[in-house]
C-alpha positions, -999 to 999 in steps of 0.1 A, spaced: 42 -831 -319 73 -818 -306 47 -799 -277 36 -831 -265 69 -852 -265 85 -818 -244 54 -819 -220 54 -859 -214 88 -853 -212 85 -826 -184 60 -845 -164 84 -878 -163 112 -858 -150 97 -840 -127 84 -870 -111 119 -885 -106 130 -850 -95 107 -848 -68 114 -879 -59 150 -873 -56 159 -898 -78 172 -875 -108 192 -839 -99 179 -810 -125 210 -811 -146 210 -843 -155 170 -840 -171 186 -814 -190 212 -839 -207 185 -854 -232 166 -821 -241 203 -809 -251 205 -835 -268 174 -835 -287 184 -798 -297 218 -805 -307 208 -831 -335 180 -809 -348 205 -784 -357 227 -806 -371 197 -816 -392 181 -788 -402 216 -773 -410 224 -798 -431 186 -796 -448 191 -759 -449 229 -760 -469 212 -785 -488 182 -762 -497 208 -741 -513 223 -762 -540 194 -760 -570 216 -789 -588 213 -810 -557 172 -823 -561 141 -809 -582 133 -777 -567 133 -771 -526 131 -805 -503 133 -820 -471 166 -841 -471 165 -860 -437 137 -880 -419 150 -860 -388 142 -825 -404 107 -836 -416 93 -843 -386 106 -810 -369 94 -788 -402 55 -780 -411 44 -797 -443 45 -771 -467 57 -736 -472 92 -742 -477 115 -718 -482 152 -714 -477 145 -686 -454 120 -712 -434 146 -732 -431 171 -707 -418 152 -697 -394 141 -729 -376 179 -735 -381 186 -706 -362 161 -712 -332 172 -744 -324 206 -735 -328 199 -708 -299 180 -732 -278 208 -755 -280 231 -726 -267 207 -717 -246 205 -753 -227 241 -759 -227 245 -726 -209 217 -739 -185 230 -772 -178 265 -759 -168 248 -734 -148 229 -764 -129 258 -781 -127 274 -757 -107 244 -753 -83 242 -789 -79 280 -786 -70 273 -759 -44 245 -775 -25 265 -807 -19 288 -792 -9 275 -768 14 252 -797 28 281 -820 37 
């Protein structure tokens, strides 16, 4: 599911890129975004995950976390390591979007 929001997502935005009507950082800003709350979910599902006392057995604990987590074959290891990922793809795309920033900063400028 996450695939095919990331792909319609790509096609949009590269529409309004080549059409000059969005620069590259700025179709970075919402995929950041995206990233940044999943791991704020999933941490929070994974701390959770960890607290026997909290719920019967292992669970999902946010709506958010459920739809970025496969149905079954839960483990606090699972969750971990999604945890981790999208923690590094956040890092990742923040690194990336200053990095674009600072090209888009350099063309203008070198244009005007």
């Amino acid at each position: 599911m996450v695939l095919i929001l990331l792909i319609l997502y790509g096609i949009i935005t590269g529409i309004f890129i080549s059409k000059r009507k969005m620069k590259i950082s700025q179709a970075v800003i919402p995929m950041m975004a995206f990233t940044i709350l999943s791991s704020v979910a999933l941490g929070q599902n994974y701390t959770v995950s960890l607290i026997p006392e909290a719920n019967d057995g292992i669970g999902i604990s946010n709506f958010f976390a459920a739809f970025l987590l496969p149905e079954n074959g839960w483990t606090s290891e699972m969750f971990l390591a999604k945890y981790e990922l999208y923690l590094g793809i956040s890092i990742a795309l923040i690194l990336l979007y200053f990095t674009l920033v600072i090209v888009d900063m350099t063309n203008s400028k070198v244009k005007a």
